[in-house]
C-alpha positions in Angstrom: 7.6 22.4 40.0 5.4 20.8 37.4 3.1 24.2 37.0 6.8 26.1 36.7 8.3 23.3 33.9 4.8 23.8 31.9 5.5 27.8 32.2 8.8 27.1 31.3 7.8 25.3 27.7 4.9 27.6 27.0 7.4 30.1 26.9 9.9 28.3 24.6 7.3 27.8 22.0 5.4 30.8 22.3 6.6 34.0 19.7 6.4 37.6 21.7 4.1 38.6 18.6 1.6 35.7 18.9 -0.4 34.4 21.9 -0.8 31.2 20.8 2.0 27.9 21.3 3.2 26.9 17.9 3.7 23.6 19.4 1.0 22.1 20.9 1.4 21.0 24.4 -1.6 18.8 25.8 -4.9 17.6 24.1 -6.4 21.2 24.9 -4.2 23.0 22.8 -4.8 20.8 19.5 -8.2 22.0 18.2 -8.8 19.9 15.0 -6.2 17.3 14.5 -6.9 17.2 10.8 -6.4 21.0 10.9 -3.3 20.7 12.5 -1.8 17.7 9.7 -2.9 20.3 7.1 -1.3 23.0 8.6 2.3 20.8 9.2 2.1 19.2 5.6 1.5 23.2 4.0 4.2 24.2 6.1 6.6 21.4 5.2 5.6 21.2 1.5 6.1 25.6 1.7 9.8 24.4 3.0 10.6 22.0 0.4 9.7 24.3 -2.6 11.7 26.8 -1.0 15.0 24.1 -0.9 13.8 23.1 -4.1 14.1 26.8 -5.2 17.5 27.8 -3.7 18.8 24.8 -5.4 17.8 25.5 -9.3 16.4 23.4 -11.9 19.7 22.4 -13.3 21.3 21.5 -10.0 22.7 17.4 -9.4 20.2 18.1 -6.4 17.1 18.2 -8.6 18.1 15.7 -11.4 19.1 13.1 -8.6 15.4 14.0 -7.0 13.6 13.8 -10.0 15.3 10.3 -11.0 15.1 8.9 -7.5 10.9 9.7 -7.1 10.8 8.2 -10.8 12.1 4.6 -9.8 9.6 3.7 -7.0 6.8 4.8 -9.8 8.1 2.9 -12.1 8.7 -0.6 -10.0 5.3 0.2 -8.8 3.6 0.3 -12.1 5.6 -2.7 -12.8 5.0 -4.7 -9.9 1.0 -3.4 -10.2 0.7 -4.9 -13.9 2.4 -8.1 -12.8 0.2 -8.3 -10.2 -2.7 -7.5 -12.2 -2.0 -10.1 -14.8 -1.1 -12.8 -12.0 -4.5 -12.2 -10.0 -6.8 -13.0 -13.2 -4.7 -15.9 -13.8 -5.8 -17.1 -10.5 -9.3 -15.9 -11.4 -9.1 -18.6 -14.2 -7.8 -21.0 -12.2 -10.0 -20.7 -9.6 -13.4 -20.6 -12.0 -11.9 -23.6 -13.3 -12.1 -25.7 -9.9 -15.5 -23.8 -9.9 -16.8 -25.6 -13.1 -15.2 -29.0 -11.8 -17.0 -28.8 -8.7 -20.3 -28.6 -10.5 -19.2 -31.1 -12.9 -18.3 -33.9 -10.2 -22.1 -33.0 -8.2 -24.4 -32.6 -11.8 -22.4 -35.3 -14.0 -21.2 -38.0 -11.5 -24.0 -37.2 -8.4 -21.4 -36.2 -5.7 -18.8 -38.2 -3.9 -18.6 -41.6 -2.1 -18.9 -42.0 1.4 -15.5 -42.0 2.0 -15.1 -38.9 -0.1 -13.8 -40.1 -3.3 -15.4 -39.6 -6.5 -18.3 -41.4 -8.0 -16.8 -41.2 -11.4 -13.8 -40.0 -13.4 -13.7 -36.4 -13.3 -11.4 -35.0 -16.2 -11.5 -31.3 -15.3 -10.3 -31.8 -11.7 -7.4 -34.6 -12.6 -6.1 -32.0 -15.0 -7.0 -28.6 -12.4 -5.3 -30.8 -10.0 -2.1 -31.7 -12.0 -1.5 -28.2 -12.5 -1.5 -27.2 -8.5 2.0 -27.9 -7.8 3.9 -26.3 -11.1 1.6 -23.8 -11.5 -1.3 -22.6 -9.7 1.1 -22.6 -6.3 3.7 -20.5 -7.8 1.0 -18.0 -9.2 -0.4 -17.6 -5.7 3.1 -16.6 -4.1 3.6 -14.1 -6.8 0.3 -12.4 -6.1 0.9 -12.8 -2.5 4.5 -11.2 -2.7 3.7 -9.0 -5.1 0.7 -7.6 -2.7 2.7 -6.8 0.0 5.6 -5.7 -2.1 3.5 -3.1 -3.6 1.6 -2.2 -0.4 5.0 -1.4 0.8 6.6 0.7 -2.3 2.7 3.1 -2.1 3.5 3.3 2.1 6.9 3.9 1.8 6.7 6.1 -1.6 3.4 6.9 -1.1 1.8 9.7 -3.5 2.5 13.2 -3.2 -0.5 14.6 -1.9 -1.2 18.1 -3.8 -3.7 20.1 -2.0 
């Protein structure tokens, strides 16, 4: 029975004119993967421009498309320059902790034993003052904003033109 369901679905998705299954059927019948992607994606882009076609340029159809695959860009770049702007602000931030590191070990010689400064560091109380008002809200925006746009590009990804 298993040989006779194979023969069965070989002949569903095999044309009379070709010798080949357009669907492939187990790993033997799939040569190149990539190949086969291409193949789909031509064959689905040739089906699209055909819709695309039927329908006109002036059709609702094609204005709603066109305005629809503009939003997504457009909150993309959006969210991108946000993001952009927001992950140099942390830059800053961060060289500034950076410079107040080095200031605490070269101008004061370290820490205590219990871990507390040596001496009165005035780059760190003032780093440290902005940590809760600001550099903690920067970091959620660049966090949200990260996945955000990961998830506009997989979702509305670029049209690939081969």
């Amino acid at each position: 029975p298993p040989q006779r369901l194979n023969r069965a679905l070989v002949d569903l998705v095999v044309d009379d004119d070709e010798d080949e299954p357009r669907v492939p059927l187990g790993r033997g019948d799939v040569g190149d993967l990539n190949d086969m992607l291409r193949r789909d994606m031509a064959a689905l882009r040739r089906k699209s421009e055909e819709q695309e076609e039927r329908a006109g340029p002036d059709s609702a159809v094609a204005r709603v498309k066109a305005v629809a695959d503009g939003i997504p860009a457009a909150v993309g770049r959006g969210i991108g320059v946000i993001v952009a702007f927001d992950f140099f602000a942390v830059l800053f931030f961060l060289g500034w902790l950076g410079v107040s590191i080095v200031y605490q070990f070269a101008a004061c010689g370290g820490l205590t034993r219990e871990g507390g400064p040596i001496c009165a560091n005035p780059l760190y109380d003032q780093w440290y003052a902005l940590w809760t008002p600001v550099i903690q809200p920067l970091l959620g925006v660049l966090m949200l904003g990260t996945v955000i746009q990961g998830t506009i590009n997989s979702v509305f990804g670029p049209k690939e033109d081969a």
